[in-house]
PDB file of N, CA, C and O in Angstrom:
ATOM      1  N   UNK A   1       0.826  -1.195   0.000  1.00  0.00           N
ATOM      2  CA  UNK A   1       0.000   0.000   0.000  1.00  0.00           C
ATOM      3  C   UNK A   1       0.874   1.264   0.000  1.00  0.00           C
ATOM      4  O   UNK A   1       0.609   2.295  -0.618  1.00  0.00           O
ATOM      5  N   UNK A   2       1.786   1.083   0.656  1.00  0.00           N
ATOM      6  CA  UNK A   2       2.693   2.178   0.810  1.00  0.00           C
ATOM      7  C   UNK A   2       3.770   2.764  -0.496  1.00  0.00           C
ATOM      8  O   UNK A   2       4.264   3.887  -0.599  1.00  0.00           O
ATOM      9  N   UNK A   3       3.929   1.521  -1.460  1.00  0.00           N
ATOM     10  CA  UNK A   3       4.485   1.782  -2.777  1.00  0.00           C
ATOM     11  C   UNK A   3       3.406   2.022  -3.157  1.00  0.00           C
ATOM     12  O   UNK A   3       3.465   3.224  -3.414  1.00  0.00           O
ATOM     13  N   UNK A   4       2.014   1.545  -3.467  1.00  0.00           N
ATOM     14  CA  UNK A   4       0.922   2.308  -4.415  1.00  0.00           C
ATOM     15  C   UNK A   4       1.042   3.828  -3.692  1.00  0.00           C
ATOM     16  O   UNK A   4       0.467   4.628  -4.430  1.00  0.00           O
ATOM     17  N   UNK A   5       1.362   4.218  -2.999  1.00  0.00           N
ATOM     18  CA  UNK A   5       0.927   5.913  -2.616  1.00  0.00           C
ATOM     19  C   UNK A   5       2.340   6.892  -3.002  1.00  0.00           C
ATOM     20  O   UNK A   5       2.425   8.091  -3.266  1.00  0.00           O
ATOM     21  N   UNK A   6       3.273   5.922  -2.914  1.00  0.00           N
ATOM     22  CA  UNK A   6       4.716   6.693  -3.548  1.00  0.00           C
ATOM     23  C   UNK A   6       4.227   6.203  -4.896  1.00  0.00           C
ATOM     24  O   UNK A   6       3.884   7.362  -5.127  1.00  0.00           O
ATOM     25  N   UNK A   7       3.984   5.756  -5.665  1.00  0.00           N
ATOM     26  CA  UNK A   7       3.829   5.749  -7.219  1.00  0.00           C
ATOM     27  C   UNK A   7       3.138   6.819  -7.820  1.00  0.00           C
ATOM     28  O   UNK A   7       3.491   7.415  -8.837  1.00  0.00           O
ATOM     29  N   UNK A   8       1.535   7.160  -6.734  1.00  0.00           N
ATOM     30  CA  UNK A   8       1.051   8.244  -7.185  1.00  0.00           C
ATOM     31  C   UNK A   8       1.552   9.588  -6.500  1.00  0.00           C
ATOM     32  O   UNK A   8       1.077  10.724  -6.503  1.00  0.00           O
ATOM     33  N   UNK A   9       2.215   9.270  -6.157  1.00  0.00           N
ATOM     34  CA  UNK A   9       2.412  10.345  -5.397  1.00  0.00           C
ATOM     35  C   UNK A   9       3.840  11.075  -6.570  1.00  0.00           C
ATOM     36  O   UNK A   9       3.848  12.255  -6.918  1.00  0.00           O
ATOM     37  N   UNK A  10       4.620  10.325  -6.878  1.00  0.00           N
ATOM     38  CA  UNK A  10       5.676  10.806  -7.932  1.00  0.00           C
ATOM     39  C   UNK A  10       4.665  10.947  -9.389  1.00  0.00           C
ATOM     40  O   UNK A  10       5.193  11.797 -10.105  1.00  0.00           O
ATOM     41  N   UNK A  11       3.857  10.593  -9.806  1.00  0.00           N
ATOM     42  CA  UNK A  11       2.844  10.488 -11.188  1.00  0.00           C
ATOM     43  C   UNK A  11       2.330  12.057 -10.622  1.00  0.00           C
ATOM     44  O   UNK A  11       2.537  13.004 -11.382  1.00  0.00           O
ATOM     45  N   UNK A  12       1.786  12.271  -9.538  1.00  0.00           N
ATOM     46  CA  UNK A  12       1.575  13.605  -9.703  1.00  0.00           C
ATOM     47  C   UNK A  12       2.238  14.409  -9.671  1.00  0.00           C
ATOM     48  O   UNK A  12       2.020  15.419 -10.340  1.00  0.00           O
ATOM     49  N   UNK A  13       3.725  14.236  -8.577  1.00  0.00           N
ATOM     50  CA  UNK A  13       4.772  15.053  -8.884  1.00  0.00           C
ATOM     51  C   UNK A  13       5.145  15.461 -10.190  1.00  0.00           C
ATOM     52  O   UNK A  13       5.567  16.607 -10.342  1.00  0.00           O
ATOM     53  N   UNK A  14       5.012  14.379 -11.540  1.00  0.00           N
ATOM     54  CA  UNK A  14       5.438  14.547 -12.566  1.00  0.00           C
ATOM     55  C   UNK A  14       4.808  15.307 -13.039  1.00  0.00           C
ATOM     56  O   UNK A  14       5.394  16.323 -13.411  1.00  0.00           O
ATOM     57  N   UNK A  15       2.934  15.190 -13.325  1.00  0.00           N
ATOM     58  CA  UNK A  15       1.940  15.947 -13.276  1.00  0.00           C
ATOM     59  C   UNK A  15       2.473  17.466 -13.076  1.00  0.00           C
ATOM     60  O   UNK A  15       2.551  18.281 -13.995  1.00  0.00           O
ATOM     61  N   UNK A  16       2.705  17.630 -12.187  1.00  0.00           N
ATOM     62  CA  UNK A  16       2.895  18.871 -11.662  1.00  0.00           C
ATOM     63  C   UNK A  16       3.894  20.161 -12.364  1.00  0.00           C
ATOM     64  O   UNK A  16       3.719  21.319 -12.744  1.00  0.00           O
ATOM     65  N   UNK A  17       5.265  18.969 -12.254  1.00  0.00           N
ATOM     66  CA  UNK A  17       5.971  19.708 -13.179  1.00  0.00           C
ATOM     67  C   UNK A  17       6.394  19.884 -14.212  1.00  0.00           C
ATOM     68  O   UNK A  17       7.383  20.561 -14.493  1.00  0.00           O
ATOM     69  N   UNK A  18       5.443  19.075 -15.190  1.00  0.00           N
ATOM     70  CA  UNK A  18       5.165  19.481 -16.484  1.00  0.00           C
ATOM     71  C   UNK A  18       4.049  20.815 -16.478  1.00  0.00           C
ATOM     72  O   UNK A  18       4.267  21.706 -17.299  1.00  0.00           O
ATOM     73  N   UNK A  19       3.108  20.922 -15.746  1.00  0.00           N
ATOM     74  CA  UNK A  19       2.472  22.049 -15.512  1.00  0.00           C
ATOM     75  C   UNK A  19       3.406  23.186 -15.235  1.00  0.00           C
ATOM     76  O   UNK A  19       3.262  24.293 -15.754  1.00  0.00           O
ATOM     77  N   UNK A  20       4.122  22.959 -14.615  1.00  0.00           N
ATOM     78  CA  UNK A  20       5.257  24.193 -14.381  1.00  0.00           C
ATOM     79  C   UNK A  20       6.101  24.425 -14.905  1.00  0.00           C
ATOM     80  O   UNK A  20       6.818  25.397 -14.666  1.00  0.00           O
ATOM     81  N   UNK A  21       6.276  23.594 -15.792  1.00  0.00           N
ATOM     82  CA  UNK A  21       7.070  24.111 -17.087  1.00  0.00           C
ATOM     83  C   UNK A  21       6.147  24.984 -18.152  1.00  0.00           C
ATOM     84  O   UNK A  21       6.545  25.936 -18.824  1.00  0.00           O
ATOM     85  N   UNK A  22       4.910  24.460 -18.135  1.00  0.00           N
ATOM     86  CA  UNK A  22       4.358  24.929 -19.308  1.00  0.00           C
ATOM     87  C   UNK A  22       4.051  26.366 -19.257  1.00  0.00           C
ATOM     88  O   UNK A  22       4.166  27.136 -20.210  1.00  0.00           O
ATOM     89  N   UNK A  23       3.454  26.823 -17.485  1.00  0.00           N
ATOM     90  CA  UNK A  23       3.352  27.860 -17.127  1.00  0.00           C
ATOM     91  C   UNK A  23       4.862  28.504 -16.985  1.00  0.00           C
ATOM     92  O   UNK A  23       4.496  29.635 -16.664  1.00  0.00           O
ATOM     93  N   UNK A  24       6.045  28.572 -16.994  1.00  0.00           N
ATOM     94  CA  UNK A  24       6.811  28.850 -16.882  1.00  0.00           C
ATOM     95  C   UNK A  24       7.041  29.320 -18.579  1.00  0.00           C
ATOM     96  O   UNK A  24       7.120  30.526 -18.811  1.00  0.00           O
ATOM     97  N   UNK A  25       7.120  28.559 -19.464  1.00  0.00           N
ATOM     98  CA  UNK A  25       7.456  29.120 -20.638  1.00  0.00           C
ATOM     99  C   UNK A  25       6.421  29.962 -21.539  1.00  0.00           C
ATOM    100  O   UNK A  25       6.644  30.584 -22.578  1.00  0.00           O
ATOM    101  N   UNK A  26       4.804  29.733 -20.580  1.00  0.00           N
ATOM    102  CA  UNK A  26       4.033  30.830 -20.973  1.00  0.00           C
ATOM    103  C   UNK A  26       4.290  32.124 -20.670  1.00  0.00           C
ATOM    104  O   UNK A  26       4.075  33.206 -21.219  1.00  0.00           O
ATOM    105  N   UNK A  27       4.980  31.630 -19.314  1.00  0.00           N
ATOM    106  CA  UNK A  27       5.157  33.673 -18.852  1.00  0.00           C
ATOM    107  C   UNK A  27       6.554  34.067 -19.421  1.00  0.00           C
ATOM    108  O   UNK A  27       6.991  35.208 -19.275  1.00  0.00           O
ATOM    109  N   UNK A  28       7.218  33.119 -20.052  1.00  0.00           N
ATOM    110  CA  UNK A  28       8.539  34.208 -20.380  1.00  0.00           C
ATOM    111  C   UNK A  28       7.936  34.225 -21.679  1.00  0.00           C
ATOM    112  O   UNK A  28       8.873  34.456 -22.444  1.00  0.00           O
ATOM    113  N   UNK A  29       7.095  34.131 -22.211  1.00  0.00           N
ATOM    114  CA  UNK A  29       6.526  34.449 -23.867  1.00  0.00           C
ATOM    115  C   UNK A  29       5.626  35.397 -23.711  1.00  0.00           C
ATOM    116  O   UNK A  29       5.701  36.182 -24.656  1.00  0.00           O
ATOM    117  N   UNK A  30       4.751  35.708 -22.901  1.00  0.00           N
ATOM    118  CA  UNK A  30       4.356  37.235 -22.649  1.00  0.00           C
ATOM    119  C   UNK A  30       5.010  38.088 -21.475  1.00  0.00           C
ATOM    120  O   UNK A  30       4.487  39.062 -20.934  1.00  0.00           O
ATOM    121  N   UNK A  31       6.415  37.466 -21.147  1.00  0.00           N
ATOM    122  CA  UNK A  31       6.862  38.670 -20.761  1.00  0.00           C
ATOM    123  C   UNK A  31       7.621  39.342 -22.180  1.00  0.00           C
ATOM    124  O   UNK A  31       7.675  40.539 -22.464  1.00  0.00           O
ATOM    125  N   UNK A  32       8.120  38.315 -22.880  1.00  0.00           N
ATOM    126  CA  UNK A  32       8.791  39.150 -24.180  1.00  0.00           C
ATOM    127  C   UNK A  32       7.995  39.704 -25.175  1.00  0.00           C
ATOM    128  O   UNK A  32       8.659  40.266 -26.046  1.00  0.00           O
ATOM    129  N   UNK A  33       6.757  39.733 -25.338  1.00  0.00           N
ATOM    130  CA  UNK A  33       6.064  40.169 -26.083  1.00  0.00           C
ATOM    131  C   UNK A  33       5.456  41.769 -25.940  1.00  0.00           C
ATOM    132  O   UNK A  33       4.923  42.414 -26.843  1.00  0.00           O
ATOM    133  N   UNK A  34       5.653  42.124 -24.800  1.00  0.00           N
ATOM    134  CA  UNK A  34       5.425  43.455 -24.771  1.00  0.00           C
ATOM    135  C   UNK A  34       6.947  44.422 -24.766  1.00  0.00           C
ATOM    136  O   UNK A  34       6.872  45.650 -24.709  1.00  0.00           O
ATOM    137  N   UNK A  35       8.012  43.861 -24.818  1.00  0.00           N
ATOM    138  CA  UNK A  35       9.408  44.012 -25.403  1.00  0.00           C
ATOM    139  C   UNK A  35       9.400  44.137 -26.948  1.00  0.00           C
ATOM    140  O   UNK A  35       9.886  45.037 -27.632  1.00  0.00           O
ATOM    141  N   UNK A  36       8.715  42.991 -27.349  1.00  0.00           N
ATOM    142  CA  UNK A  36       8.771  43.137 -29.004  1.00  0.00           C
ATOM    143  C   UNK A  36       7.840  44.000 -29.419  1.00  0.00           C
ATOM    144  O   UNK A  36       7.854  44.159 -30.639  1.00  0.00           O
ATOM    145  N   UNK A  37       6.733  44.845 -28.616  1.00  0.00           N
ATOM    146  CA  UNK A  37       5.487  45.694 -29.619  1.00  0.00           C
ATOM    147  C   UNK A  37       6.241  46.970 -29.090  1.00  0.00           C
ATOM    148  O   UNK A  37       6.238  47.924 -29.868  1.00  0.00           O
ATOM    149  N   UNK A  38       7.039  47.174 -27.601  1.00  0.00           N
ATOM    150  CA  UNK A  38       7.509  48.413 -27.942  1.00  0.00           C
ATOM    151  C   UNK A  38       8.646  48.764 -28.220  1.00  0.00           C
ATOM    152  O   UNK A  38       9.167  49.835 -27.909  1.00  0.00           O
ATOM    153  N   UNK A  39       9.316  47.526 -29.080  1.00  0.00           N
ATOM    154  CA  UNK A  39      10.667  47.538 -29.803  1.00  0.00           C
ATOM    155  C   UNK A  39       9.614  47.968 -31.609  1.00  0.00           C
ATOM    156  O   UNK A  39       9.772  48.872 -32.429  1.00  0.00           O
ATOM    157  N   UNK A  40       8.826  47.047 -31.557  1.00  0.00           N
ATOM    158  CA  UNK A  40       7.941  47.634 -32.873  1.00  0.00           C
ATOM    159  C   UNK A  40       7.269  49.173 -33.196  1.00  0.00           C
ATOM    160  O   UNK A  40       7.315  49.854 -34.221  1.00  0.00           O
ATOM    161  N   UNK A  41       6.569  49.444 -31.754  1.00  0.00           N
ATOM    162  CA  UNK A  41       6.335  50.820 -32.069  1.00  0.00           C
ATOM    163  C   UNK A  41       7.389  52.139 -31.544  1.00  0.00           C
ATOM    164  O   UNK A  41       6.872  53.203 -31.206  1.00  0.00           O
ATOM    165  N   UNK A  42       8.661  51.985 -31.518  1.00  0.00           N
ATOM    166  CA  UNK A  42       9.998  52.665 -31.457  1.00  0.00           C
ATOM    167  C   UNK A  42      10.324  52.947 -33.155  1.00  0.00           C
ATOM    168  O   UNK A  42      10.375  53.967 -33.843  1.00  0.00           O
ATOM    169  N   UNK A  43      10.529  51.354 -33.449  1.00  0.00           N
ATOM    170  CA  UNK A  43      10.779  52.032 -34.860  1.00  0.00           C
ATOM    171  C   UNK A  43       9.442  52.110 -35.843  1.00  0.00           C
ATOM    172  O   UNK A  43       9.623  51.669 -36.978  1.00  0.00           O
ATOM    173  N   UNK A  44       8.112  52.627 -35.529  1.00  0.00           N
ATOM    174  CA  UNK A  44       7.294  53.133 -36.141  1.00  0.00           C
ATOM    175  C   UNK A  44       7.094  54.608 -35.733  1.00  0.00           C
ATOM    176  O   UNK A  44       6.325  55.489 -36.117  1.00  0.00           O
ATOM    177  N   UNK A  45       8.178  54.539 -34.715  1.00  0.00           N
ATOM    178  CA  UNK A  45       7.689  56.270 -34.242  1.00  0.00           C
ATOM    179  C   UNK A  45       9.331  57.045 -34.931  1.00  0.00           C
ATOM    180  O   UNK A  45       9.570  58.229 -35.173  1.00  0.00           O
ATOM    181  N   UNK A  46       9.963  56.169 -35.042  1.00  0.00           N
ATOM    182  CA  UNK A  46      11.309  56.923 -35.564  1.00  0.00           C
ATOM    183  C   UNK A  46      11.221  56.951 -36.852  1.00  0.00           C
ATOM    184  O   UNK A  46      12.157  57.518 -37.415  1.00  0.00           O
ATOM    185  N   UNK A  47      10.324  56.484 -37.565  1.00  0.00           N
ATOM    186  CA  UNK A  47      10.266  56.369 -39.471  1.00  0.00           C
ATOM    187  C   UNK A  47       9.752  57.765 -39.741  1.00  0.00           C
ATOM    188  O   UNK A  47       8.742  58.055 -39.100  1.00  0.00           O
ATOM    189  N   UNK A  48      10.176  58.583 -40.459  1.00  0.00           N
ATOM    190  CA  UNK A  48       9.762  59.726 -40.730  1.00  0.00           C
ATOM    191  C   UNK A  48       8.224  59.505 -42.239  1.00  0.00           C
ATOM    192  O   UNK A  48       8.485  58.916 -43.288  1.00  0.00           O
ATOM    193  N   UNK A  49       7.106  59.977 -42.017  1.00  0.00           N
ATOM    194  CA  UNK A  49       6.320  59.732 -42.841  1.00  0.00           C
ATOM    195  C   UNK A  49       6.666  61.111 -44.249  1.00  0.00           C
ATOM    196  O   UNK A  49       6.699  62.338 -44.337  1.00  0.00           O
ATOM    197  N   UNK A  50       6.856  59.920 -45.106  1.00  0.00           N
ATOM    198  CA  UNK A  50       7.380  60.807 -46.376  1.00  0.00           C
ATOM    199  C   UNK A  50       5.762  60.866 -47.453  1.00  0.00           C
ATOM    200  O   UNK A  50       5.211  59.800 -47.727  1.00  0.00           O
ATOM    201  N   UNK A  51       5.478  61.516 -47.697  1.00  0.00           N
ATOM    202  CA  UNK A  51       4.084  61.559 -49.014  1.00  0.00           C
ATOM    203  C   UNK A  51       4.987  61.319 -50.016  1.00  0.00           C
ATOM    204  O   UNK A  51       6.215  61.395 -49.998  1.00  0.00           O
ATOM    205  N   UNK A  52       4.008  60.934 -51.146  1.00  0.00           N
ATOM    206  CA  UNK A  52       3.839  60.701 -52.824  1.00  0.00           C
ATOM    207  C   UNK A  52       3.718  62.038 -53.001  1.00  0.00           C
ATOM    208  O   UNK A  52       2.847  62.746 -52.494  1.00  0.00           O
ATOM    209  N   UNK A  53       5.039  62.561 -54.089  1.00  0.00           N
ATOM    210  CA  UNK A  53       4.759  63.662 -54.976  1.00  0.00           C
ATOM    211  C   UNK A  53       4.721  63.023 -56.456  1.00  0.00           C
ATOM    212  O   UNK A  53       5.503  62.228 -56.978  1.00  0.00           O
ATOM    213  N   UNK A  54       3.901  63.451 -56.811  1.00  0.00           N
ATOM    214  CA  UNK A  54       4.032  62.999 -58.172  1.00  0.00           C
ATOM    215  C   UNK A  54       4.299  64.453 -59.150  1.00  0.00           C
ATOM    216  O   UNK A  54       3.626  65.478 -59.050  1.00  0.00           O
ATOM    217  N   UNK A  55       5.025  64.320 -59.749  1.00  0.00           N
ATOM    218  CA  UNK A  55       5.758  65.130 -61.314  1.00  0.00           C
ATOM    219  C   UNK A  55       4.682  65.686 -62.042  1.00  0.00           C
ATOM    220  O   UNK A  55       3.919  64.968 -62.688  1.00  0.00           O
ATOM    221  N   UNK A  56       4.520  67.424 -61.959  1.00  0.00           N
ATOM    222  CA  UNK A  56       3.843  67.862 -63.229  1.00  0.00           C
ATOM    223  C   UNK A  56       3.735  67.575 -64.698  1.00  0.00           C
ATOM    224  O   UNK A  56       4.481  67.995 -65.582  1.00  0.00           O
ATOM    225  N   UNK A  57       2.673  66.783 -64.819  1.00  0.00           N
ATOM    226  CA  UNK A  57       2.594  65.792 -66.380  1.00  0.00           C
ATOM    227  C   UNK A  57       2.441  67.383 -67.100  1.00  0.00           C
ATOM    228  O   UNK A  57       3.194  67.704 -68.020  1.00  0.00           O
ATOM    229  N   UNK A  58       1.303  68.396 -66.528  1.00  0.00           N
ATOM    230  CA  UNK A  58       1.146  70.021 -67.822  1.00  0.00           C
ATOM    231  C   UNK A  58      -0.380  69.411 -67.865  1.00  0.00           C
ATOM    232  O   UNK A  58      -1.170  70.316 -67.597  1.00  0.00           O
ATOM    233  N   UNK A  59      -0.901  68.429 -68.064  1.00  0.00           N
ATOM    234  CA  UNK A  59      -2.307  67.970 -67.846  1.00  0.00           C
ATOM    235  C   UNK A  59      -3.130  68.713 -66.920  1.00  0.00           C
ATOM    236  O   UNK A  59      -2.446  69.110 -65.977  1.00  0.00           O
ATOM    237  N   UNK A  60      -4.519  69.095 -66.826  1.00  0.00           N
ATOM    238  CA  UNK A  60      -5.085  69.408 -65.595  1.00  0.00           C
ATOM    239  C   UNK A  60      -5.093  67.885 -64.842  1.00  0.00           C
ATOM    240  O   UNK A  60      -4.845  66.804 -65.376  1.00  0.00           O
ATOM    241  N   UNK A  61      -5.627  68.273 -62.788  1.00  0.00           N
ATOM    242  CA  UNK A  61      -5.936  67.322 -62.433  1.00  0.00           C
ATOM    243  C   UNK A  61      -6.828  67.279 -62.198  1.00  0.00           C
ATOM    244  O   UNK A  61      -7.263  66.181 -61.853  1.00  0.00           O
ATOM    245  N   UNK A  62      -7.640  68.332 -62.219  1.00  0.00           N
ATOM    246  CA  UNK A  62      -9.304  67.675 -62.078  1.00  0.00           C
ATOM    247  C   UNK A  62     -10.323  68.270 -62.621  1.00  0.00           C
ATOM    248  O   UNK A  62     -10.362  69.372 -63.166  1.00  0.00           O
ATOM    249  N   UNK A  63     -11.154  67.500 -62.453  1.00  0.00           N
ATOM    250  CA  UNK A  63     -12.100  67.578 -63.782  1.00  0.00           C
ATOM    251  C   UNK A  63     -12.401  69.268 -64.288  1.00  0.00           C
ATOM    252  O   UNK A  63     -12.406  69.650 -65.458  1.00  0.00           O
ATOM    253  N   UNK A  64     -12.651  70.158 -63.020  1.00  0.00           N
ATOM    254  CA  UNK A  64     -12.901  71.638 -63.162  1.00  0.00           C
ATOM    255  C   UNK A  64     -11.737  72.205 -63.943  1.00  0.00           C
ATOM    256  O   UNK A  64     -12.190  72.984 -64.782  1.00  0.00           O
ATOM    257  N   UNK A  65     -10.368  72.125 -64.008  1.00  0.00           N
ATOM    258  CA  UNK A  65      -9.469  72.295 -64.147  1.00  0.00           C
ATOM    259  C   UNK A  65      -9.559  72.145 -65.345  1.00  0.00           C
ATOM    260  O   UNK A  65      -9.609  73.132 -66.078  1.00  0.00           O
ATOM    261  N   UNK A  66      -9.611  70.578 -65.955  1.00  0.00           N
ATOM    262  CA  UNK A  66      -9.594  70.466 -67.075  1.00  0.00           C
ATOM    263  C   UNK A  66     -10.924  70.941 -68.138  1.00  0.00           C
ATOM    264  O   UNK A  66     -10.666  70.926 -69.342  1.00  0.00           O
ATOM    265  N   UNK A  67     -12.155  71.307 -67.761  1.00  0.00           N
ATOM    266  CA  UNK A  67     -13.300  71.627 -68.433  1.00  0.00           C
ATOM    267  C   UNK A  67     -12.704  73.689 -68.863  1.00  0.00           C
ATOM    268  O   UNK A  67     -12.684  74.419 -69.854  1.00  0.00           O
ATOM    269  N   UNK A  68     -12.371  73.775 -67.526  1.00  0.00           N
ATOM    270  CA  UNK A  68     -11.632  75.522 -67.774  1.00  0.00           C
ATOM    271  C   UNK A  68     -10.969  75.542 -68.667  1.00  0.00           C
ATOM    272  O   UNK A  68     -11.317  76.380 -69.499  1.00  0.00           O
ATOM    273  N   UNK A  69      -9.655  74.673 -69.046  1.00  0.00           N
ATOM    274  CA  UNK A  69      -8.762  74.527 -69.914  1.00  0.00           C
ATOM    275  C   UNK A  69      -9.164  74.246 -71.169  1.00  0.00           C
ATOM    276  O   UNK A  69      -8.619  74.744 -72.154  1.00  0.00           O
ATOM    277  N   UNK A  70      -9.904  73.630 -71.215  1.00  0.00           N
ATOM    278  CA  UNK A  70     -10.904  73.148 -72.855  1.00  0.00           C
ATOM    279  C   UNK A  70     -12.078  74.272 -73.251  1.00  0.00           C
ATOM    280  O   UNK A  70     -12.632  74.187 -74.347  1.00  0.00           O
ATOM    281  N   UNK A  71     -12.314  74.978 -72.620  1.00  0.00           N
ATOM    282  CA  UNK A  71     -13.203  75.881 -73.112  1.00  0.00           C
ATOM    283  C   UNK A  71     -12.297  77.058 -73.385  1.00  0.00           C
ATOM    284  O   UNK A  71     -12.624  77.884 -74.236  1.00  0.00           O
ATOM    285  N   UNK A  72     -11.081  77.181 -72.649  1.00  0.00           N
ATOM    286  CA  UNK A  72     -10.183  78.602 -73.420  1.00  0.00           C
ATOM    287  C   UNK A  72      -9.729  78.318 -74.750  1.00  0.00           C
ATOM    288  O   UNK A  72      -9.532  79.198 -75.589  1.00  0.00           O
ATOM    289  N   UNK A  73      -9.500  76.622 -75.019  1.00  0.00           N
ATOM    290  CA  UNK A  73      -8.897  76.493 -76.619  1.00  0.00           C
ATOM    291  C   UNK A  73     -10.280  76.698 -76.879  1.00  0.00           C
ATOM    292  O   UNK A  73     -10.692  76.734 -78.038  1.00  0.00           O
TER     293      UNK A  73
END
């Protein structure tokens, strides 16, 4: 009787610390994860936002523009 209670008794030990591993490598994966979003939003705050210029084609760009332009020829 006394080996059946050390048998379960190590089966849950084992139990156990597979649980504590698992919780253990859950928390070092959200402890690094709020490391990696404000390592992410560092370099979204250091990117300088550049616009699209686009090159005078001599075309109007919009429609008013261009109806003005066609009624002076």
């Amino acid at each position: 009787m006394i080996l059946r209670l050390l048998t379960d008794l190590k089966i849950e030990q084992q139990a156990l610390k597979e649980q504590l591993e698992k919780m253990q490598t859950a928390l070092s994966i959200l402890e690094e994860k709020p490391t990696i979003l404000e390592e992410k939003s560092a370099t979204l705050q250091e990117k300088p936002v550049v616009t699209k210029q686009r090159g005078h084609s001599g075309f109007p760009t919009s429609f008013r523009d261009w109806r003005a332009s066609s009624q002076k020829n």
